[in-house]
N, C-alpha and C positions, 0 to 999 in steps of 0.2 A: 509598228503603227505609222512613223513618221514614214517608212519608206511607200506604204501605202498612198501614202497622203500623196507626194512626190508626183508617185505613178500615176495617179488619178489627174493632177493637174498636167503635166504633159500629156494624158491619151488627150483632155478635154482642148487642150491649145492647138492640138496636131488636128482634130477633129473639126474646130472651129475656122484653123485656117484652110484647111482642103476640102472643108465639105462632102466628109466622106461620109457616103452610103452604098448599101449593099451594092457589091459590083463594081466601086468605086478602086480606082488602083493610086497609092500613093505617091506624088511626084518621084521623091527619092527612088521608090520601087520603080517605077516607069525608066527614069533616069540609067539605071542599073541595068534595066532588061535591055536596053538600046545599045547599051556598053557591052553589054555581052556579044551580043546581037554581031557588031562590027568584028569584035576577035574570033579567033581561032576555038577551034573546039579544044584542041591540046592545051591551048589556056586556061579554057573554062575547066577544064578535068585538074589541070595542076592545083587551082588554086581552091578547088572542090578538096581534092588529094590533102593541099596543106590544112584546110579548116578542118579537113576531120581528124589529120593527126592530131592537132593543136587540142582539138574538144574531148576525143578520145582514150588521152594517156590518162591511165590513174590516178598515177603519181602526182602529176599535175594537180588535177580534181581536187584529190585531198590535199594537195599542200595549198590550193585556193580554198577548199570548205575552212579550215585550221588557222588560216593567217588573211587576216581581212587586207593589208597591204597589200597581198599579190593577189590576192581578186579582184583587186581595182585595176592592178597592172593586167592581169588577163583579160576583164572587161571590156579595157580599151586596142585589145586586138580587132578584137572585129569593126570595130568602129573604123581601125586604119585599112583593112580589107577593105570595107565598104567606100573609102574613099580613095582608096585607090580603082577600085571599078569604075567609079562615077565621079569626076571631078567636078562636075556639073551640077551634082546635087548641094543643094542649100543648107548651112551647118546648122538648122533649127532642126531641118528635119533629118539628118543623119546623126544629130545628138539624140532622138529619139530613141530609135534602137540600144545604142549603151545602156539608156537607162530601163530600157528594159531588162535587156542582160544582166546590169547590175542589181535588178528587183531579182533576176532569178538565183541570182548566185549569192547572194548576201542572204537571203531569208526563205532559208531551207524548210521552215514548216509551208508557205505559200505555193511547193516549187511543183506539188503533183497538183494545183488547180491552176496555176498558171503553164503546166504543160498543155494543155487541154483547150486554149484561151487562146494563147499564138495559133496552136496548130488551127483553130477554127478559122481566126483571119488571115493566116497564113493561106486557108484556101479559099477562102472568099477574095482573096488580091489577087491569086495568080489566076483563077477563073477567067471568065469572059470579060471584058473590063470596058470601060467608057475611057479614053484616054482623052489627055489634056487636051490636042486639038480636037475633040468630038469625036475620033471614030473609031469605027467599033474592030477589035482585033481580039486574036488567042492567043494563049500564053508556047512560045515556042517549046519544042521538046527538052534543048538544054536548061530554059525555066522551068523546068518542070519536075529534070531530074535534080538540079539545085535545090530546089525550094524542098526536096523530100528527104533531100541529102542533109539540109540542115534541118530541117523537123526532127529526123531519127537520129543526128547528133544532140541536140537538144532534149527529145526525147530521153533520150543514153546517161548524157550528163546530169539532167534531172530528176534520174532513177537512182544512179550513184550519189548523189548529193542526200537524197532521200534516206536512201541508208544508213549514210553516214551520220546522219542527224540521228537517227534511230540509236543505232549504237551509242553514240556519245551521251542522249537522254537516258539511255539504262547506266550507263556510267556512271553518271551524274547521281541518279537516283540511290545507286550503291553506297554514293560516298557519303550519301545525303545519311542511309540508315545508318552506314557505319559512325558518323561522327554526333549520331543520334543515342548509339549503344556507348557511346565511349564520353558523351558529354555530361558531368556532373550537376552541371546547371546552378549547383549550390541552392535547389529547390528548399524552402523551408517555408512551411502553412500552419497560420492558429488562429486562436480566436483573440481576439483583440481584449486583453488587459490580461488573457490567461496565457502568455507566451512561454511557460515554463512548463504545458503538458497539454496536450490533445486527449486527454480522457478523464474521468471522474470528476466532472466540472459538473458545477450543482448551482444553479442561478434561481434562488426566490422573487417572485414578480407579490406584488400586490393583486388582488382581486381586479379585473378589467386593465389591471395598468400595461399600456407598452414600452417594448423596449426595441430597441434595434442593434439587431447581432451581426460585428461586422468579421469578416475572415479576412486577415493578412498575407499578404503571400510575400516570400524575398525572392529573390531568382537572377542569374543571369539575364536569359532571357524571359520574359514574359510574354510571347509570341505566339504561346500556346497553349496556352493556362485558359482551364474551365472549371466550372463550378457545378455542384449537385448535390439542392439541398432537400432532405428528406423528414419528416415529422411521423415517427412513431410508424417509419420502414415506407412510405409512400413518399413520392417525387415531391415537392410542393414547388422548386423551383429551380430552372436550370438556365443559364443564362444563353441568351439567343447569339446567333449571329449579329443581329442588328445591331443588339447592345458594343460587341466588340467593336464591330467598324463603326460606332460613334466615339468610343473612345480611342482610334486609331490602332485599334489591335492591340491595346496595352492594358490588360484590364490585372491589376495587381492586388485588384480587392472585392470585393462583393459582399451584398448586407443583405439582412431578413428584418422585416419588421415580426417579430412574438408578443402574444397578447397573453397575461394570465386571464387564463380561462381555463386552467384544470393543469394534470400533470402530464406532462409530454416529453418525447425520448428524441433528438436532434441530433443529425450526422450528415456531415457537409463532407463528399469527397469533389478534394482537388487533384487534378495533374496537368502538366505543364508540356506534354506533346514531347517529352525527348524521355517518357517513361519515369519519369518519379510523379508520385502521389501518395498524398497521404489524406486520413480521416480524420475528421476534428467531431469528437461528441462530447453531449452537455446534455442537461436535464435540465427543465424547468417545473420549479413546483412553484404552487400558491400558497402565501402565509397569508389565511384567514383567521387569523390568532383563534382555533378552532381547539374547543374540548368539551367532553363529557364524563359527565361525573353523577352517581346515586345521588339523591336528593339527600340534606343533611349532612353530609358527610364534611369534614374539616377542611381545614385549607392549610397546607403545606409552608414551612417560610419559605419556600419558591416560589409561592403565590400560585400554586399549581394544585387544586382539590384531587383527594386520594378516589379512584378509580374502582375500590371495593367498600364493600358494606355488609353487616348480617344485622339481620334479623331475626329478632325471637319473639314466640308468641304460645299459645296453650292449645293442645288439638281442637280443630274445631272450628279455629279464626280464622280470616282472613289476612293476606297484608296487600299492600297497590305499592308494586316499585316502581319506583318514578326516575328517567331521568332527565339531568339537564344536562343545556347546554351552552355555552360561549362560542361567538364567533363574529364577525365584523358584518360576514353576509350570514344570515339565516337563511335563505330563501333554500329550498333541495334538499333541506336535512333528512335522509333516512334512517330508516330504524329495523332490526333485527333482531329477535329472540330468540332462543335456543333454551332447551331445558339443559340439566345436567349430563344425558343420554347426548348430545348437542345435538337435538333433531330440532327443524327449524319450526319456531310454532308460527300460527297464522296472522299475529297482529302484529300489526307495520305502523305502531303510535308509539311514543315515548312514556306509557304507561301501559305494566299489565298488574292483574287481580291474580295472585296466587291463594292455596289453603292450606296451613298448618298440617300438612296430613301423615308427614313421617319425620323423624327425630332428623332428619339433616338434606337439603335439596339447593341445590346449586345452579343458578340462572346468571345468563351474561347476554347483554345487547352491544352487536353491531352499529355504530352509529356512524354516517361519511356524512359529509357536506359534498355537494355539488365539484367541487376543488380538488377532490381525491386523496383529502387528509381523512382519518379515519381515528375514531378508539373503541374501546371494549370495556364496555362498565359490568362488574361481576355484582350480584346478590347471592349471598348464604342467608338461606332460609331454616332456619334448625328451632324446634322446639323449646322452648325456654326451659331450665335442670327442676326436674319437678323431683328430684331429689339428690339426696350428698352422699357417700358411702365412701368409707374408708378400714382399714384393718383396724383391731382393737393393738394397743399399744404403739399406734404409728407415731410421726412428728410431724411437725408444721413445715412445711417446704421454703423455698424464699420469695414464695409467691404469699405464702399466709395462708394456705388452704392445707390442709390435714394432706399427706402421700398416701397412694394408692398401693406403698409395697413396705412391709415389716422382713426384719428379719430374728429369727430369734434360734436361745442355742437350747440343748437339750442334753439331757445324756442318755446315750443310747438301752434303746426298751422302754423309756419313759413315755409317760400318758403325756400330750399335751392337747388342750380344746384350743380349736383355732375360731374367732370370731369374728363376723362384721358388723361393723354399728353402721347401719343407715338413719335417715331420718327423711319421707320419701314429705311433701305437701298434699293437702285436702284432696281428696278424691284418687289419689296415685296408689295403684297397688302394686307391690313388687314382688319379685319372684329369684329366687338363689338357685344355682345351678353351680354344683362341684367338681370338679376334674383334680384327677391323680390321686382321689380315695379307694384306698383296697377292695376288697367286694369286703371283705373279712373283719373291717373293721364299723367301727358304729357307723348305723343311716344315718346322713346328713338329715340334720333337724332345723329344716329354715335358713336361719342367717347364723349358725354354728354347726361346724364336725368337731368329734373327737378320733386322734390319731396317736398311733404308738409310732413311730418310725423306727429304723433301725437301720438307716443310712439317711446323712444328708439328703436332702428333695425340698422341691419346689411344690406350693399345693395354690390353684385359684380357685374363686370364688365368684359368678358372673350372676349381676344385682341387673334386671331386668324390670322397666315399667311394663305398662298395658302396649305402651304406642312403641316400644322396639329398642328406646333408649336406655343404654344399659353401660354401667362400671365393668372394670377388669380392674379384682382384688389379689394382692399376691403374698403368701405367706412362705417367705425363705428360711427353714426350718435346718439348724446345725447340728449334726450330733457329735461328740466327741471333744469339741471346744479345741478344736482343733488353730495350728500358729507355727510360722515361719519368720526367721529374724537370720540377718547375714552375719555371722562372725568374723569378718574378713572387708576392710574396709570402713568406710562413713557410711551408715543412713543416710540414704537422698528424698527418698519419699516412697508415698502407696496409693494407688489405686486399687481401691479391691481384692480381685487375687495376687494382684501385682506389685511387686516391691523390686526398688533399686537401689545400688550401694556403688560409690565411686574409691576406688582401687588407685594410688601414685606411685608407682614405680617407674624404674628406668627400665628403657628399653632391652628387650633381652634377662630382665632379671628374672628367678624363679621365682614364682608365687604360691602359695596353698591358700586356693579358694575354699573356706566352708561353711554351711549356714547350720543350725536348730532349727530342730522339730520341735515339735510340745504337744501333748493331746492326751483324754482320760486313758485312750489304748492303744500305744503305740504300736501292737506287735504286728498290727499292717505297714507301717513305714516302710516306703522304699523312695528313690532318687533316679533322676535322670538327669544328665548333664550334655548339654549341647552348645556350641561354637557356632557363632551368627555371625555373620558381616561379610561372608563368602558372597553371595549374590540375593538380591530381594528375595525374602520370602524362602530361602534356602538356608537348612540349618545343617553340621555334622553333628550325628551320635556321640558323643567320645565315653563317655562310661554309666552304670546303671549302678554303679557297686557301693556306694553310702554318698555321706552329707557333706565327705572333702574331695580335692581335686587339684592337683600339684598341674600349671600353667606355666609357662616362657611369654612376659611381658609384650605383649604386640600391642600399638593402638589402633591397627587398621580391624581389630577383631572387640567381642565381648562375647561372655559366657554367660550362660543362666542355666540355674537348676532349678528344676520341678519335683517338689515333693509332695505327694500321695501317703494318704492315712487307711488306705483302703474301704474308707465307706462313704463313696465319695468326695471327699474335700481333695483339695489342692490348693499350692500356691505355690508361686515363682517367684526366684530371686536373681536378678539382672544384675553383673558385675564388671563396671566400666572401668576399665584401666587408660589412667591418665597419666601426662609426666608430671612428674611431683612439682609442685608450685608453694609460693609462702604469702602472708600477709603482713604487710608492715603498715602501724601509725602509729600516730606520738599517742605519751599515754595522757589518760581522758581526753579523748579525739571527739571535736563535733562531728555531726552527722547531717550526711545530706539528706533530702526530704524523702526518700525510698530506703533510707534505714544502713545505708553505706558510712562507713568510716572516714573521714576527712584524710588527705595523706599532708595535711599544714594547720600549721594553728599559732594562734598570735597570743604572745605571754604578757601582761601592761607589767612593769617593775617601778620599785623606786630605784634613784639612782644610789648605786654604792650595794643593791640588795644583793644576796646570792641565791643563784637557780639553778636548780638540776632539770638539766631535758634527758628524756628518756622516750627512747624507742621501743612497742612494742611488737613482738613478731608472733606467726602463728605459721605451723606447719604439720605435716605429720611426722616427720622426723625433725626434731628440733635439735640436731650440730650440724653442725658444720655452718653456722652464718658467720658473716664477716663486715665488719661497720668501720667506715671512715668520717670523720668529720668535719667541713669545713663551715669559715665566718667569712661572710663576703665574697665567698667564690674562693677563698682561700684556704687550702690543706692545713689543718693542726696539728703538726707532727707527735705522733705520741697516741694518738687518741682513734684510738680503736675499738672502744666497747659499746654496748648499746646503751650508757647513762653518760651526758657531759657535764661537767659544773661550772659555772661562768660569775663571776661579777659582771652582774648587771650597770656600767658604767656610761654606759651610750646606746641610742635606739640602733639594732642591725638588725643583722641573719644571720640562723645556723642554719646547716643542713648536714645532713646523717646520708652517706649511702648505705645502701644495705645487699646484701650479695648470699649466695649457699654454694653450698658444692654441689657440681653435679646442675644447676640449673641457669639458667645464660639470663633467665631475666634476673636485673638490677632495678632497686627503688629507689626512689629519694625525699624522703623526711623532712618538711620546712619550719623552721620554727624562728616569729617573728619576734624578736623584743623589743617594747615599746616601752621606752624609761619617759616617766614622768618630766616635764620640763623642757624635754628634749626637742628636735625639730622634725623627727620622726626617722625613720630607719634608712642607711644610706647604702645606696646598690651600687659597687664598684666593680668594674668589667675589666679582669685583669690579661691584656692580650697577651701575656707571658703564655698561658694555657694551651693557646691556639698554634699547632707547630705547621698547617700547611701552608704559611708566609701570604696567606690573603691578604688584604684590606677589610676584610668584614671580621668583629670579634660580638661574639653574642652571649647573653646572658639571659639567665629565667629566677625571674623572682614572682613566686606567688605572694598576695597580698589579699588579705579579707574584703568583701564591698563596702566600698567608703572610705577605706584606711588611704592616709597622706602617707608620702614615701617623698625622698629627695634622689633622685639620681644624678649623680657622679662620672663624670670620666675622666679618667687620666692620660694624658697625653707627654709622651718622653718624644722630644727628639734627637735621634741616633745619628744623625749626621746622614744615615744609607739611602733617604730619599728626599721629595723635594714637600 
């Protein structure tokens, strides 16, 4: 641009001093033609000859496009050409020319419109011309071949120069991608206060409130960084050109103003022109402090009313469910009903009119506020118990209402009547209906059958009103009195058919697992024995052949046996083999609030009394334990049994270990004496104990809540440290 400028001012000063117009020939030019004019032709050819080698060579060319230095040097070639032609000519205007020269060599994108610009006045000069003393002459033939001779050297040189411009521009452009692909930029984009994650960002606005959401961007450069912000997948805003170049092309941030006014989905992509970008999303919801809830219904210590309700009423009635609702704005509240079937019904009000018409009907409304929060209030519509029915001989459940299932025993071939007591209200009439009665045995009469059985079975009983609502009565009838009990191990417990028994042995040891039958007629008894713990749900066979079973101690496994009386009964016996374990506490141990044994316990004495401490243990092999005792952290040599005897002379501690054969867990037994008068029990920490040469020696003294204790340290020193 500056050399533009340049150029302009010298055509305008050359133009204003010579008064050129078309046809017009410039002094210097005139000057030169007259110089020529006097020489030799072989002159004018040499010095033709050397301008074009000079314009001509490549090598030249490019090493003047390449290096701005020697383009100035070869610019002011022609310049001393031209003054050696014309010494005559005046150095405003044979500076002229250079600077054209130097406009065309220095700025290679100008140099195909300025080819085209000389050569037009190029021939507009040497044409017919007005000369300085007035008159009128034509350009000789050697001006003529000159003036064409440097046209097509110029012409030449700023066809090469052109190219080479060309070239070097794709060059450039190469290096530009390449260091585009290869630049890190240290690009990094978020939302402003969530700079620990671009996704699952959740922003509550108030109803109408705004907020302004700003996008951070870090980056080398910022040169190239755009934004595109979108709302629920549509453009909402992209930043212009304009905006950049106000802010000088540095835009490192960019804002949205958001308004709650419902729920909306926000995703802002940036990238930064050398290929990194990234997405920044976020949601915005409205807190209309929005709920709905059945009319009546409680209110939660959450402060949050329950979302269900039933209803009872007598065929026939009506009910109007109602609901409400909480919210900051009201205004848009819709409403949606649905019956049970969930087919949508037609009223769009927060109340509808149902009718008692079948024993159970299930209605839920749809409710949104404008905001896009929403809830679902459910109505159970069910008949009010227009009567009670229960088996004859049941129990009260822990609800307080009589069980809908008895069970009772029989002995096989025996008559037993099965009955239900109902008790239906005014106007209710009921109807019994029997399943799993023989054809063979008495017609059910009402609300009793009589049955003989002659295998365990199940019989119901189904107590039916007018309008459909109806009990399911169950009578669990036994024959044979039939019972399973493990012989092998502890009782653990029973569910039903099911019972379990814990087995302690050592690993690898042989066991004979085996339980008891019992029943009026064994001579169905049979046994099955299976191996569990292979894979879920996957059991081995291992024998069918009686009530024992000789095992090798594994704890990765358990066995259970299934015994059969053959008229229908069964049960099973689950046998978990554990490694043997023991219990130890002192004797009359308190207990903690879940019914556990205390493993410490505090003795009050007088001074001078005597007191036997004693340990008790509990195992299923009871030899092999082994008890040590110490006072104060201190071993009593000698004393090895589970009973100690002491004068009670001063408040301390004992403590008892306790050990077995065969089992790695060790107990320890605390027993505090509190002598009367005393200042209470004193805890000595004897570092003798401790053989890894630490600095830390520690001790455990349990102590009841509340109880005073003095601690104690004793300190020697040995000379060994400082």
């Amino acid at each position: 641009m500056r050399k533009k400028q340049i150029f302009a001012l010298v055509l305008s000063a050359v133009l204003a001093a010579g008064s050129v117009v078309p046809g017009a020939v410039l002094p210097a030019v005139a000057a030169e033609r007259e110089s020529a004019a006097a020489g030799t032709e072989s002159d004018i050819k040499s010095e033709s000859a050397e301008e074009e080698e000079s314009v001509s060579e490549p090598a030249e060319q490019e090493e003047s496009v390449s290096e701005p230095a020697e383009q100035e040097e070869s610019a002011s070639e022609p310049a001393e050409q031209e003054e050696s032609a014309s010494e005559s000519a005046e150095q405003g205007e044979s500076a002229f020319e250079p600077a054209e020269q130097e406009e065309s060599v220095s700025e290679p994108a100008e140099q195909e419109e300025s080819v085209s610009e000389p050569a037009e006045q190029e021939e507009s000069m040497t044409g017919p011309a007005a000369r300085e003393d007035g008159t009128q002459g034509s350009t000789s033939p050697e001006d003529s071949a000159q003036g064409s001779a440097e046209q097509e050297d110029s012409t030449a040189a700023s066809s090469e120069q052109t190219g080479g411009t060309a070239e070097a521009a794709e060059e450039e452009k190469g290096t530009t991608a390449a260091r585009a692909e290869e630049k890190d930029n240290h690009f990094k984009a978020y939302l402003k206060g969530f700079e620990d994650r671009s996704y699952a960002i959740d922003i509550t606005l108030s109803p109408g409130e705004e907020r302004q959401m700003q996008i951070m961007v870090d980056a080398d450069d910022y040169s190239g960084v755009s934004y595109i912000w979108k709302k629920n997948h549509e453009i909402v805003r992209q930043i212009t050109e304009e905006e950049i170049s106000q802010q000088n092309g540095i835009v490192s941030t960019d804002s949205l103003w958001v308004t709650g006014d419902g729920h909306s989905s926000y995703e802002v992509e940036v990238s930064d022109g050398f290929g990194n970008s990234q997405t920044i999303r976020f949601e915005i919801s409205v807190d209309n402090r929005f709920s709905a809830y059945p009319e009546g219904v409680r209110i939660r210590e959450s402060g949050l009313p329950d979302t269900q309700t039933t209803l009872f009423g007598f065929p026939g009635e009506e009910a109007v469910l109602h609901v409400c609702t909480r919210a900051e704005d009201t205004e848009g509240i819709t409403y949606e009903w649905y019956d049970d079937n969930y087919n949508v019904m037609e009223e769009n009000t927060d109340s509808l009119t149902v009718s008692f018409d079948s024993s159970f009907s299930r209605y839920s409304c749809y409710v949104r506020d404008r905001y896009g929060n929403s809830s679902e209030v459910y109505f159970n519509v069910r008949l009010a118990e227009t009567f009670t029915a229960y088996p004859e001989g049941a129990a009260m459940d822990s609800e307080g209402e009589m069980a809908k299932e008895v069970s009772l025993s029989v002995n096989a071939g025996e008559k037993i009547t099965l009955r239900v007591i109902a008790e239906p209200e005014e106007g209710i009439n009921l109807t019994y209906s029997w399943e799993n009665v023989p054809d063979d045995e008495d017609a059910p009469a009402g609300s009793y059958v009589t049955v003989i059985p002659e295998q365990s079975q199940e019989y119901w009983c189904y107590v039916e009103d007018q309008y459909g609502d109806y009990e399911e009565i169950t009578f669990d009838v036994r024959v044979n009195h039939f019972d399973v009990r493990p012989q092998t191990g502890e009782f653990s417990g029973e569910a039903g058919e099911y019972i379990s028994a814990i087995v302690y042995a050592k690993e690898g040891e042989k066991l004979n697992l085996s339980v008891l039958a019992s029943g009026d007629d064994p001579s169905g008894f049979w046994y099955k024995w299976e191996k569990d713990g292979l894979e879920y749900g996957m059991y081995e066979l291992l024998s069918e052949e009686g009530p024992s079973l000789e095992v090798t101690a594994d704890y990765d496994y358990y066995y259970s046996c299934t015994a059969y009386d053959g008229l229908c009964n069964q049960k099973t016996v689950t046998f978990y083999i554990k490694p043997e374990e023991f219990d130890a506490y002192p004797e009359n141990p308190a207990l903690y609030g879940d019914g556990r044994k205390k493993d410490s316990k505090t003795i009050p004495a007088v001074k001078g009394e005597t007191l036997t401490l004693k340990v008790i243990t509990e195992a299923a092999d009871m030899s092999g334990f082994h008890y040590q005792w110490y006072k104060s952290g201190n071993a009593l040599e000698g004393e090895t049994e589970s009973t100690l005897t002491i004068m009670a002379d001063e408040s301390t501690y004992y403590r008892c270990r306790v050990s077995k054969d065969g089992i790695e867990e060790t107990q320890y037994i605390d027993f505090s004496i509190s002598v009367e008068g005393s200042s209470g029990p004193v805890i000595t920490m004897n570092t003798a104990e401790y053989k890894d040469g630490g600095d830390t020696a520690n001790a455990v003294y349990r102590a009841a809540y509340g109880e005073e204790c003095t601690m104690r340290v004793t300190v020697k020193d040995t000379g060994a440290s400082d």
